[in-house]
C-alpha positions as CSV (number, residue, x, y, z in Angstrom):
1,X,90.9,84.3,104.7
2,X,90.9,81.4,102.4
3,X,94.2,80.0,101.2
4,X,93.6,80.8,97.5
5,X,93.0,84.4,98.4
6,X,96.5,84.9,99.5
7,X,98.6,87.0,97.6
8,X,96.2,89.8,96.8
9,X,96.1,93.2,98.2
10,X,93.3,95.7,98.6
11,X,92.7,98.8,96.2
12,X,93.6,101.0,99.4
13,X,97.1,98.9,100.1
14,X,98.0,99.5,96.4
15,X,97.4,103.4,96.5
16,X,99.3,103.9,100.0
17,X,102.2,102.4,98.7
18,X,102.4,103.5,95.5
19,X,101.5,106.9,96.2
20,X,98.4,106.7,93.5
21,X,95.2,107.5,93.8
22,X,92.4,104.9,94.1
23,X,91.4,105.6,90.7
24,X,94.9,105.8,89.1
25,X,94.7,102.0,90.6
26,X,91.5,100.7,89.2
27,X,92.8,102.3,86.0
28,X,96.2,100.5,85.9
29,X,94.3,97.3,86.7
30,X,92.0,97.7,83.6
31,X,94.8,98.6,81.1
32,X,97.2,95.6,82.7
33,X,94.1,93.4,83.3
34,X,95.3,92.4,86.7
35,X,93.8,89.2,88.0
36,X,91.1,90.2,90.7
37,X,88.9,88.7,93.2
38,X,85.6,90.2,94.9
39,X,85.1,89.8,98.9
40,X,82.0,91.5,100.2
41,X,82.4,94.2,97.0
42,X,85.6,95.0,98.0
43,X,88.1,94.1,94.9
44,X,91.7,92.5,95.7
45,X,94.2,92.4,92.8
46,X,97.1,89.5,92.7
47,X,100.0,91.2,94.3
48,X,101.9,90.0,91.5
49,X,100.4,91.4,88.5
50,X,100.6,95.0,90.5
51,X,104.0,94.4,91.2
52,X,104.9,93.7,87.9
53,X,103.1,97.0,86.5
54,X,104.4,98.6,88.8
55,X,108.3,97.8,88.5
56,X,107.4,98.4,84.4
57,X,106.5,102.2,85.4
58,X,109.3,102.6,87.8
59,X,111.8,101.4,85.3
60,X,110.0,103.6,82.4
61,X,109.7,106.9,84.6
62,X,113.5,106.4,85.5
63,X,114.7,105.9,81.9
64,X,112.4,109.1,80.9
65,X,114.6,111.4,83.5
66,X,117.8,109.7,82.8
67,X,117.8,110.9,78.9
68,X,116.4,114.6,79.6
């Protein structure tokens, strides 16, 4: 794999460790406009745009169960 294509993860990576559905991840990359690449139609999103997002909703989700 090309050097520039390192840091991206596949749609499939993201859902297994996220615990999301495939869809719930091509969602989250439309809302957050996560920088993508194409290989052979597969899509790859930058590892640290999903990270980011990611981190957001875990901080979000545990400030929503902390005030209840």
């Amino acid at each position: 794999m090309p050097d520039h294509h390192l840091g991206y993860v596949s749609v499939t990576e993201i859902a297994a460790a996220y615990r999301i559905t495939t869809s719930n991840v091509y969602r989250l990359a439309s809302v957050h406009r996560w920088r993508k690449y194409r290989l052979n139609r597969k899509v790859r999103y930058r590892w640290e745009d999903v990270d980011d997002t990611m981190s957001t909703r875990r901080a979000t989700l545990a400030n929503d169960v902390k005030h209840r």
